[in-house]
ROMIDO-158398 format. One record per residue: residue in three letters; x, y, z of N, C-alpha, C, O in turn; residue number from 0. Coordinates in steps of 0.001 Angstrom, whole numbers. Layout:
{Ala {X Y Z} {X Y Z} {X Y Z} {X Y Z} NUM},
...
REM end
This chain:
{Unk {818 -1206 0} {0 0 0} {854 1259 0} {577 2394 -388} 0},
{Unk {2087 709 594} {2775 2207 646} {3429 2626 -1100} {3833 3774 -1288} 1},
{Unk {3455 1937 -1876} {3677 2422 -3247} {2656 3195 -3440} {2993 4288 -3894} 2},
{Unk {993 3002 -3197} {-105 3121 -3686} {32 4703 -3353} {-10 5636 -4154} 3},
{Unk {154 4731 -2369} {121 6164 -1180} {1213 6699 -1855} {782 7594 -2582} 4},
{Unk {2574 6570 -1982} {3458 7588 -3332} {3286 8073 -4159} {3732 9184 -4445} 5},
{Unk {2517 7332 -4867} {1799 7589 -6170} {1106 8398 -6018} {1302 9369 -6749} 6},
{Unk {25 8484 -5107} {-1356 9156 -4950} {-433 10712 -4374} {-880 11858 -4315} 7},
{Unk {565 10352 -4114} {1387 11751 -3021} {1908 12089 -4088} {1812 13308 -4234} 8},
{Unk {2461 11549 -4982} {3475 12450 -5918} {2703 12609 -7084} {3179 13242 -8027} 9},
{Unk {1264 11987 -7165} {570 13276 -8378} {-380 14304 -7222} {-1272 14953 -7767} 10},
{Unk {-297 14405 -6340} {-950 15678 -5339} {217 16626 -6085} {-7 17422 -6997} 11},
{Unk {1372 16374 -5541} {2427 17166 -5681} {2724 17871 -7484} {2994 19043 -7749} 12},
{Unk {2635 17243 -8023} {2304 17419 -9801} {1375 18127 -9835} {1373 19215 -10411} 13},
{Unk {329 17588 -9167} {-1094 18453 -9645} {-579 20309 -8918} {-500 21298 -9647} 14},
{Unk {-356 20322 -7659} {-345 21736 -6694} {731 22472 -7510} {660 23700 -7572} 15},
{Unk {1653 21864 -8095} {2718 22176 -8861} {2203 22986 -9566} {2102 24209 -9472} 16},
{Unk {1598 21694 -10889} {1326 22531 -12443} {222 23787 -12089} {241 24782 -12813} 17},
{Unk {-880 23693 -10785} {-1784 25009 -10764} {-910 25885 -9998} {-1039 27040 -10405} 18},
{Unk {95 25768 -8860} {737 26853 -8578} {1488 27509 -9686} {1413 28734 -9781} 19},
{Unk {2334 26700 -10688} {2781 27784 -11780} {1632 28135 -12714} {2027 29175 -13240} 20},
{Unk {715 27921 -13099} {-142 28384 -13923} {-818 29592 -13559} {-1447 30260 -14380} 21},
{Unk {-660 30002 -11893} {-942 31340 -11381} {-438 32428 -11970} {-964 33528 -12141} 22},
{Unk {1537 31699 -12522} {1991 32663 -13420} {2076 32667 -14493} {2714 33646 -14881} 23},
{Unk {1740 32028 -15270} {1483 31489 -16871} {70 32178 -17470} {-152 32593 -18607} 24},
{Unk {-913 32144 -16141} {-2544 32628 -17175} {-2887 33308 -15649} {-3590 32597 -14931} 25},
{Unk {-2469 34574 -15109} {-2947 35019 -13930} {-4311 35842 -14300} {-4933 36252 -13320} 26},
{Unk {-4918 36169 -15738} {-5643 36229 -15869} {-7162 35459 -15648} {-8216 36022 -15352} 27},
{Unk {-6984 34267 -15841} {-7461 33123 -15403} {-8172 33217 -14009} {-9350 33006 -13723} 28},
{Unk {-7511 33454 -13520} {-7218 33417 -11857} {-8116 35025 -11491} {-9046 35199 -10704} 29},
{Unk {-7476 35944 -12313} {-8818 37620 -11754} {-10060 37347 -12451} {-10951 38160 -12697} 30},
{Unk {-10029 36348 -12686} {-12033 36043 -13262} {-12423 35707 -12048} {-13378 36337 -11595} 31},
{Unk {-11769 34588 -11163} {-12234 33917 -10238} {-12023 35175 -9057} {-12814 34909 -8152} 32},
{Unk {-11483 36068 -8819} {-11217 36932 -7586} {-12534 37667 -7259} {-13192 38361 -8035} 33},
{Unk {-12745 37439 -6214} {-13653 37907 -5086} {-13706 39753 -5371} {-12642 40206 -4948} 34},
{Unk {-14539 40805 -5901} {-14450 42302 -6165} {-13736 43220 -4754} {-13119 44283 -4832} 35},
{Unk {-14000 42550 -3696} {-13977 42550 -2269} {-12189 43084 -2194} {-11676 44161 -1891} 36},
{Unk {-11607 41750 -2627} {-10163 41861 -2213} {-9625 42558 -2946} {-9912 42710 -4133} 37},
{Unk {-8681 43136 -2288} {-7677 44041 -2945} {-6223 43400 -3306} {-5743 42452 -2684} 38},
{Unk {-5525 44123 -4514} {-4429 43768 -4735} {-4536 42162 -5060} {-4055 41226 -4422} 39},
{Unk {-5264 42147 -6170} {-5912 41072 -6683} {-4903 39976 -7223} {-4814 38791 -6902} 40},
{Unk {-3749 41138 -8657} {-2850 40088 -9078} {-770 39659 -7771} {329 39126 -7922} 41},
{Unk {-1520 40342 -6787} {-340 40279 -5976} {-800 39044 -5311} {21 38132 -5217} 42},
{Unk {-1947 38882 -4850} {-3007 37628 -4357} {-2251 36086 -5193} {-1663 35006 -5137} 43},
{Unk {-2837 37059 -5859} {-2786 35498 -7004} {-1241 34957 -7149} {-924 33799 -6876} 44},
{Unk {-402 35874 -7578} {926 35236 -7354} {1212 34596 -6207} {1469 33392 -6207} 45},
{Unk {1198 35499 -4855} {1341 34877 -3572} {536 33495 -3559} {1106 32437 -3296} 46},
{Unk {-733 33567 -3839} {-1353 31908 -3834} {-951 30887 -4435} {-1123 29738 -4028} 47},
{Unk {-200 31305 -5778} {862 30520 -6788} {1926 30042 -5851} {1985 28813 -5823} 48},
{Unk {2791 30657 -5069} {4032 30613 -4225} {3265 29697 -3548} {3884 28652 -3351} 49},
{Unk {2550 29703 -3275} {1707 28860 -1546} {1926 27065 -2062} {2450 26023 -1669} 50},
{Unk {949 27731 -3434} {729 26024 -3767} {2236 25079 -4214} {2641 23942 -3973} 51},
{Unk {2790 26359 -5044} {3986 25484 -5026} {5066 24925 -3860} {5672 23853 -3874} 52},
{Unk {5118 26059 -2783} {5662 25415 -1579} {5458 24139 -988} {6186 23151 -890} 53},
{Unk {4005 24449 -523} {2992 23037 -83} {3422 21736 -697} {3678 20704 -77} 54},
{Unk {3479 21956 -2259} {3635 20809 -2848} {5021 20800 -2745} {4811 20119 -1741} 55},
{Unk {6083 20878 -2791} {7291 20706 -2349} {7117 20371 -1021} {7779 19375 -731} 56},
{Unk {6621 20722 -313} {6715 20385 1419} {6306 18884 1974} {6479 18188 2974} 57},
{Unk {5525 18820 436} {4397 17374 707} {5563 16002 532} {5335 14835 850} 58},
{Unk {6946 16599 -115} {7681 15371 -536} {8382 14810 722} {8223 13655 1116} 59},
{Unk {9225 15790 1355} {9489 14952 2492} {9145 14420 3838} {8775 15350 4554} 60},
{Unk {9134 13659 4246} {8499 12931 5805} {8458 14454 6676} {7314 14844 6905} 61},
{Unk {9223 15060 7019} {9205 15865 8537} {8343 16865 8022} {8215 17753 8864} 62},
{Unk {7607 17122 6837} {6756 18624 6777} {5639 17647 5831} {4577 18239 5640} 63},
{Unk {5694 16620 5377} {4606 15982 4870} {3049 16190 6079} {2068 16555 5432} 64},
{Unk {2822 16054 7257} {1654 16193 7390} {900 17443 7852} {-293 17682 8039} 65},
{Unk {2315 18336 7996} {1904 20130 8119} {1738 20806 6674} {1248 21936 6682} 66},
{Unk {2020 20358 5671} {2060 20422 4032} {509 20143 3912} {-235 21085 3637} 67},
{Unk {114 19152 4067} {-1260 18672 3892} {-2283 19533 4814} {-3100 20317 4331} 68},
{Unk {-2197 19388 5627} {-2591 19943 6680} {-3151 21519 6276} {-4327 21796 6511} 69},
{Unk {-2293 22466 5693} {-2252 23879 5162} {-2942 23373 3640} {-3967 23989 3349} 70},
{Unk {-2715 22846 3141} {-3540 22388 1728} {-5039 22351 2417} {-5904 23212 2255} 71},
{Unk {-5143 21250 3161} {-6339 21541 3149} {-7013 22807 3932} {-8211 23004 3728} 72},
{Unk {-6495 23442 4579} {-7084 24636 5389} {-6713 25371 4002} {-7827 25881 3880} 73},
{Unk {-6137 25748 3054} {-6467 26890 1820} {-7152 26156 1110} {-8006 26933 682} 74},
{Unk {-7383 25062 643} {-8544 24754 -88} {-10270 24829 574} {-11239 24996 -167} 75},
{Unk {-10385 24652 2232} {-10857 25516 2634} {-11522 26689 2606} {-12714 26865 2355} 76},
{Unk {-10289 27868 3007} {-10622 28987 2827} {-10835 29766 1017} {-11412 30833 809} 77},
{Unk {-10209 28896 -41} {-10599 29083 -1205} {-12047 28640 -1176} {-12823 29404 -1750} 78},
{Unk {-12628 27415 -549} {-14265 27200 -873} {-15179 28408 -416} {-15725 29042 -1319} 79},
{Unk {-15381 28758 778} {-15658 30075 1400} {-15423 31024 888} {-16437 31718 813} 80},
{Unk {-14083 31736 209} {-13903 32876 -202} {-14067 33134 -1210} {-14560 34239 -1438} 81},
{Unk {-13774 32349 -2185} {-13980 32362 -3908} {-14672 31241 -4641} {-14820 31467 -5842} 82},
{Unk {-15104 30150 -4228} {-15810 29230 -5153} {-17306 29329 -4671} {-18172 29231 -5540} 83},
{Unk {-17670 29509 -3408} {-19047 29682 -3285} {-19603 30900 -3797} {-20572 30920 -4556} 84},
{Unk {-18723 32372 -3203} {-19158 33343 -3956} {-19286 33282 -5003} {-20300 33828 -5438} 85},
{Unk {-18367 32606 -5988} {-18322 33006 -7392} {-20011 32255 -8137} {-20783 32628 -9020} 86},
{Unk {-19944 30766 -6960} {-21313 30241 -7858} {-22792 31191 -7333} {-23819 31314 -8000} 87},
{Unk {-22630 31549 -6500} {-23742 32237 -6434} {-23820 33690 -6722} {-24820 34345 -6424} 88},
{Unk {-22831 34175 -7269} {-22997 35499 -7978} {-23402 34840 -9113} {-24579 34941 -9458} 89},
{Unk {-22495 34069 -9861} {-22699 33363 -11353} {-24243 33096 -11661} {-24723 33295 -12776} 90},
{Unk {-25057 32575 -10451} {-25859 32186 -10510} {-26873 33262 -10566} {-27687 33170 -11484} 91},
{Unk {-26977 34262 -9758} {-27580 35681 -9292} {-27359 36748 -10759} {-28203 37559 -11138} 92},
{Unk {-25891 36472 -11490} {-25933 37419 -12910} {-26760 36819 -14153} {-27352 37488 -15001} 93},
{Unk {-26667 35265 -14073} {-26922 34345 -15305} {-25248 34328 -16195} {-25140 34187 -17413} 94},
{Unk {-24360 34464 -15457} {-23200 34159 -16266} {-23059 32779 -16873} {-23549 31828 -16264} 95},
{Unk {-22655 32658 -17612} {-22199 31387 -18662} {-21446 30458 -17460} {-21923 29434 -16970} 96},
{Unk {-20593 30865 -17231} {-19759 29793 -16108} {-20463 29763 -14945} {-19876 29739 -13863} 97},
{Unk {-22053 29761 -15065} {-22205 29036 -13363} {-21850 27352 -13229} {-21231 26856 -12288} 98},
{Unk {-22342 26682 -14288} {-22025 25503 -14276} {-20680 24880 -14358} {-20305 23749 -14050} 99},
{Unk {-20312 25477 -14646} {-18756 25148 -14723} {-17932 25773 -12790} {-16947 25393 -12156} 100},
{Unk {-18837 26662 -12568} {-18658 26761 -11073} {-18815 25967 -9542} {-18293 25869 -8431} 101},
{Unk {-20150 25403 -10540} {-21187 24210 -9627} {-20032 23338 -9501} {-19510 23272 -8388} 102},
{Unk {-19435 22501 -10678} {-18555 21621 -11004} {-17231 21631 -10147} {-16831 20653 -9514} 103},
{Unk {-16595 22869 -10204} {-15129 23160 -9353} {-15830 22919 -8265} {-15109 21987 -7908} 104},
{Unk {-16967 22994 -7083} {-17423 22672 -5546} {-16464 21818 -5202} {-15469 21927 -4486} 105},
{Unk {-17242 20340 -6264} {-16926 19600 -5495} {-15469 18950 -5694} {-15077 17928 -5131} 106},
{Unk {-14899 19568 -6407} {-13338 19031 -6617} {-12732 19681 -5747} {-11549 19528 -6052} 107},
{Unk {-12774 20244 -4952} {-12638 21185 -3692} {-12626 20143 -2710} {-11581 19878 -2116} 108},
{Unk {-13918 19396 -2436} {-13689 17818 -1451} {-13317 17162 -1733} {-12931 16328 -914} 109},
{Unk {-13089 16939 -3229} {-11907 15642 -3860} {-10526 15863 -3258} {-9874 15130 -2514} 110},
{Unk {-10207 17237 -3843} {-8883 17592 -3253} {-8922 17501 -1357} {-7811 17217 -909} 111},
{Unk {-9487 17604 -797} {-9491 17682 417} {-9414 16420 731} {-8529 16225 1564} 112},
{Unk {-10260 15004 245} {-10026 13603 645} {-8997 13679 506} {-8250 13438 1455} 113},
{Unk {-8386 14124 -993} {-6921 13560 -1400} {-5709 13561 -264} {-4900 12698 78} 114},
{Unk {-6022 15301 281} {-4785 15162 884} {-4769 14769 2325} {-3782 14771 3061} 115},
{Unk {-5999 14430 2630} {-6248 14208 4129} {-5231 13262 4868} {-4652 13482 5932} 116},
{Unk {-5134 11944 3896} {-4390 10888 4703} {-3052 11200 4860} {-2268 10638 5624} 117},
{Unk {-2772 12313 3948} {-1092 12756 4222} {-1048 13109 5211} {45 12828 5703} 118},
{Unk {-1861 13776 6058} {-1891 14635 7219} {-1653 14062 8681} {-1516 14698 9726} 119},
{Unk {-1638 12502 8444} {-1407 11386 9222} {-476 10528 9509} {-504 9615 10334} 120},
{Unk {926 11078 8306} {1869 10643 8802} {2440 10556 9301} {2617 11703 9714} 121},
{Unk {3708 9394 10197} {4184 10190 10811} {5517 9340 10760} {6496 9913 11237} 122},
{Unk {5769 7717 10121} {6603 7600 10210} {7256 7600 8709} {6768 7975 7643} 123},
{Unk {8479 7069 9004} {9650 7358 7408} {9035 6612 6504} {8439 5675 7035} 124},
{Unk {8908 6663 4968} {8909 6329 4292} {10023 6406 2805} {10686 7430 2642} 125},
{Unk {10107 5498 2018} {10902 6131 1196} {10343 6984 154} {9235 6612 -233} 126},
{Unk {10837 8082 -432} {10346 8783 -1156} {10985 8402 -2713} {10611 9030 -3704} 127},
REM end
């Protein structure tokens, strides 16, 4: 099982990767989804880029693997609350084209959250 659990850990880490750099590749992308509320919108977004890519680096080795997870899931979290619920129910409240495509991101929000949960439980060595 512990191959199974590498695997499942080192595409978390791929996945937090390729969307933390894509913060800087299409940060446009990213001010569709921003909350009107917050300020300093594309400084946000980079900093959230930095986050994810840390995390996912943090997730590789044993001694920060279950504080790595741990912060993944508390910002995926505070991303559901701050920007994916608002966004579906404004989407929903304007008739924008992407509500459904909003509905959809919810629940990959708890996918990602199962995903990284069991990392959050490690505690002894493994090989990486």
């Amino acid at each position: 099982m512990k191959n199974g659990s590498n695997i499942l850990r080192y595409l978390l880490v791929a996945l937090f990767l390729l969307m933390g750099t894509m913060h800087f590749i299409m940060p446009e992308q990213y001010l569709a989804m921003m909350p009107s509320w917050l300020p300093a919108q594309l400084v946000l977004i980079y900093g959230s880029g930095l986050v994810e890519i840390a995390l996912a680096v943090l997730l590789i080795p044993v001694k920060t693997r279950a504080l790595a997870a741990k912060l993944i899931i508390a910002m995926l979290v505070i991303f559901l609350f701050a920007i994916h619920i608002p966004q579906s129910i404004d989407f929903y409240q304007t008739g924008n084209k992407n509500f459904v495509a909003s509905l959809i991101r919810l629940p990959i929000q708890f996918l990602l959250i199962a995903w990284a949960w069991p990392f959050t439980k490690e505690t002894t060595a493994t090989t990486i």
